[in-house]
C-alpha positions as CSV (number, residue, x, y, z in Angstrom):
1,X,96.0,94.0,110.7
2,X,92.8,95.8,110.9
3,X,90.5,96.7,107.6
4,X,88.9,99.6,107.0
5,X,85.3,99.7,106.6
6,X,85.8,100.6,102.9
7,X,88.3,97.5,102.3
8,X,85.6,95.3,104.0
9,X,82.7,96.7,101.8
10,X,84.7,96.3,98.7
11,X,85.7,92.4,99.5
12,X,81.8,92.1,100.4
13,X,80.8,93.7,96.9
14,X,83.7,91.8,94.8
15,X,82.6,88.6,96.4
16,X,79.1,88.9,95.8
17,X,79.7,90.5,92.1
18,X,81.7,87.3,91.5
19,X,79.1,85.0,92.1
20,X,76.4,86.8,90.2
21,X,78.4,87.0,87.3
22,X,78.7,83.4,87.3
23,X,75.4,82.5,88.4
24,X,73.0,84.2,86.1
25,X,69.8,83.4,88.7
26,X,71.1,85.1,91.8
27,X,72.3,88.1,89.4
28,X,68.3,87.9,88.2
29,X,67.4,88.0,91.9
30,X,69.4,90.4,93.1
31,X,69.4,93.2,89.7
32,X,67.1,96.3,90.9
33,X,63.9,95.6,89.0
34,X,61.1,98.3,89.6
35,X,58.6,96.5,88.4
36,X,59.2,93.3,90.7
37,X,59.8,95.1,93.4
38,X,56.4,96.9,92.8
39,X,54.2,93.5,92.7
40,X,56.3,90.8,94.2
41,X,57.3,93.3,97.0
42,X,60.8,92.5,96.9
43,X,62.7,95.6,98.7
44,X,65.3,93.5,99.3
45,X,66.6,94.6,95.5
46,X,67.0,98.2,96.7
47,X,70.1,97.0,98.6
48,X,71.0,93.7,96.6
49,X,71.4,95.6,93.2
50,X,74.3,97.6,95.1
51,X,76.4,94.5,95.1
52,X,76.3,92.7,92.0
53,X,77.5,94.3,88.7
54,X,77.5,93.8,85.1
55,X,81.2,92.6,84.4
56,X,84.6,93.0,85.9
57,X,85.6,96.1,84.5
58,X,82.4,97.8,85.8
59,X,82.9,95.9,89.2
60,X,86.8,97.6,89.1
61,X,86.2,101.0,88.1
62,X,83.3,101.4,90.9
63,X,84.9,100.1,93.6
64,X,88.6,101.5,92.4
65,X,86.7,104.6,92.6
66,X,85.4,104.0,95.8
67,X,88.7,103.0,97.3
68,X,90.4,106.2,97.3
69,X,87.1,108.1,98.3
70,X,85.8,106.0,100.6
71,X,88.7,106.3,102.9
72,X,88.3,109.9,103.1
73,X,85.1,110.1,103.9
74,X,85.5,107.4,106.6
75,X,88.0,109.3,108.3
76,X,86.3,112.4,108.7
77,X,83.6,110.3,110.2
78,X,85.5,108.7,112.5
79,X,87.0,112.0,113.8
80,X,83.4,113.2,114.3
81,X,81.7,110.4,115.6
82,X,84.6,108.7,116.9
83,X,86.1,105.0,115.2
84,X,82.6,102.8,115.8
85,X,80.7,105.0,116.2
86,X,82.1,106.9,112.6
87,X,82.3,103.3,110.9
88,X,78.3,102.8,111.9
89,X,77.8,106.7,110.3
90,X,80.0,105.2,107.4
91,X,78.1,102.1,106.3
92,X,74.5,103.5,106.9
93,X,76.1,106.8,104.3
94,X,76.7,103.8,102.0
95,X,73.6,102.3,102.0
96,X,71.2,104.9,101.8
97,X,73.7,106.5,99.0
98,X,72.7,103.3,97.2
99,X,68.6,103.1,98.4
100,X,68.1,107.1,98.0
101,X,69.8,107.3,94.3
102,X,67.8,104.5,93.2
103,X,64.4,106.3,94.3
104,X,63.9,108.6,91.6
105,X,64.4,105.4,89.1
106,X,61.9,103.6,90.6
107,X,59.1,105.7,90.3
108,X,60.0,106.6,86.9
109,X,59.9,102.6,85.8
110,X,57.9,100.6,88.6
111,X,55.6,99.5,85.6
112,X,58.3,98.9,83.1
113,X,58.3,95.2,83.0
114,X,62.2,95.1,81.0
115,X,63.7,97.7,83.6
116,X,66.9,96.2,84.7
117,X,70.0,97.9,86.7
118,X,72.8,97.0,88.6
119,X,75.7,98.4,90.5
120,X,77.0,100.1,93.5
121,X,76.8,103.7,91.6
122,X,74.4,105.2,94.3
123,X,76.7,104.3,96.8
124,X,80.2,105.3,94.6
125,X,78.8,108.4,93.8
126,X,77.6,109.5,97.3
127,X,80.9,109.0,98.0
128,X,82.9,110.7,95.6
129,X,80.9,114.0,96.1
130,X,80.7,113.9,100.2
131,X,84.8,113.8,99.5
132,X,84.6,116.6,96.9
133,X,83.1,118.9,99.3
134,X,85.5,118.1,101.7
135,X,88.5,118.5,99.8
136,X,87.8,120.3,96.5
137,X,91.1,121.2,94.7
138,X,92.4,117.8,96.0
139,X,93.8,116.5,92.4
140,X,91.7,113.6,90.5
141,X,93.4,111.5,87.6
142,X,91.4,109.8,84.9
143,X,94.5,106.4,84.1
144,X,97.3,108.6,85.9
145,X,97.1,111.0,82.9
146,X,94.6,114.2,83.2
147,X,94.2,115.6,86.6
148,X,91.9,117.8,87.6
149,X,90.4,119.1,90.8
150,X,87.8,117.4,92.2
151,X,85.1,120.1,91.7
152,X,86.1,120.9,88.1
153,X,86.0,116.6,87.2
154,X,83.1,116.3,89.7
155,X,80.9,118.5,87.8
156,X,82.1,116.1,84.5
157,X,80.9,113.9,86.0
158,X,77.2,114.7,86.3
159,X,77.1,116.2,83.2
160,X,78.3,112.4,81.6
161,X,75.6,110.4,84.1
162,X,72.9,112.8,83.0
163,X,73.6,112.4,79.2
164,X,74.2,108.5,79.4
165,X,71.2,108.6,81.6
166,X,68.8,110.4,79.1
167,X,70.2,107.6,76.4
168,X,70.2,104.4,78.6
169,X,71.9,101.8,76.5
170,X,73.2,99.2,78.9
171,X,72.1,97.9,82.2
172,X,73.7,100.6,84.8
173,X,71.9,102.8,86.7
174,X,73.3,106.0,85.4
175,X,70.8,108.5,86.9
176,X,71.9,107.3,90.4
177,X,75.0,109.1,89.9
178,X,72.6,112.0,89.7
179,X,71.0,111.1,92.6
180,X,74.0,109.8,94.4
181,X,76.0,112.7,94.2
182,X,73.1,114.8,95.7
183,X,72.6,112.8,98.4
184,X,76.7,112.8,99.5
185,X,76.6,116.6,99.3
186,X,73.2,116.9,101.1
187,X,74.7,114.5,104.0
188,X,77.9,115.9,104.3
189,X,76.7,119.4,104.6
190,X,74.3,118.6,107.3
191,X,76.6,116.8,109.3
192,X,79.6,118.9,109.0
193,X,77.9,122.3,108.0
194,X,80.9,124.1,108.5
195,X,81.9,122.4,105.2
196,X,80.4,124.5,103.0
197,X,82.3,127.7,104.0
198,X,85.4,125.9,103.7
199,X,84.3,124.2,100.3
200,X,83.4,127.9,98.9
201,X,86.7,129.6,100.1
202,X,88.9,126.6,98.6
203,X,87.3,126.5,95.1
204,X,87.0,130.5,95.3
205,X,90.8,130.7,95.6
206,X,91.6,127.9,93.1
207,X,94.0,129.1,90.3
208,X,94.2,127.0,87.3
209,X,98.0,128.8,86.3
């Protein structure tokens, strides 16, 4: 049995979010601190802070999320750049959706000694938006009860991260869903350009009745 590359990130994610929940030192070494990465030159944390998260219900609900829209966005890859080639494409996405996202954040706090975050919501969000542009009016459902297209709930979305994110109360990054969602548009357009034709003519010919 062979696992996808989005299985393998998520075993890789759940692992390490394990121990950091339990070990409250390598969750301090791995959180993305601006102002640490600024003077102690630890870059490291751009990455690190992708795989650890706060508790298990954030840990589930980012990488449940990332489950059913990672696998879409690997296989388009695949088909394009053929299957290593594709799953190479696939993990680099991942990674800079996490490093990119958390640009913007560092600026803003690199001398805001008590700036902590943590979480794969770079990476999650590139993700769900790359797939959004692929397939638009493909159904979402928030607990199996409202569904919604993805470019109708996708735009929910951003307009949650960017309130939570103008009233941070807890340690998660919520402006890199901002940031994330950007860059997974961004990419998947210039890759597969031809994209945003189709994305255009599928949400123009949506009917809600």
């Amino acid at each position: 049995m062979t696992l996808s590359i989005t299985v393998v990130l998520i075993i890789i994610t759940a692992i390490s979010s394990y121990y950091g929940i339990n070990n409250a030192a390598f969750m301090e070494r791995c959180m993305f601190i601006p102002y640490k990465i600024k003077r102690n030159g630890q870059w490291d944390r751009f990455i690190t802070s992708g795989f650890i998260h706060k508790d298990y219900i954030h840990l589930f609900f980012n990488m449940f999320t990332f489950y059913f829209f990672g696998g879409v966005v690997e296989q388009v890859l695949a088909y394009k750049f053929g299957v290593v080639m594709g799953g190479a494409v696939f993990v680099l996405f991942y990674l800079l959706g996490i490093i990119i996202s958390d640009i913007p954040t560092y600026l803003k706090n690199q001398d805001n000694s008590y700036y902590r975050a943590l979480g794969a919501s770079g990476g999650t969000a590139a993700t769900v938006f790359a797939s959004i542009i692929i397939l638009p009016l493909s159904d979402i459902c928030l607990f199996g009860i409202l569904c919604l297209p993805g470019f109708i709930l996708g735009v929910l979305f951003l307009l949650y991260s960017y309130f939570k994110g103008k009233n941070q109360d807890d340690a998660i990054n919520h402006d890199a869903h901002l940031y994330g969602a950007i860059f997974g548009i961004v990419f998947i357009l210039v890759i597969s350009p031809e994209s945003a034709t189709t994305f255009i003519d599928q949400v123009l010919s949506y009917k809600p009745f």
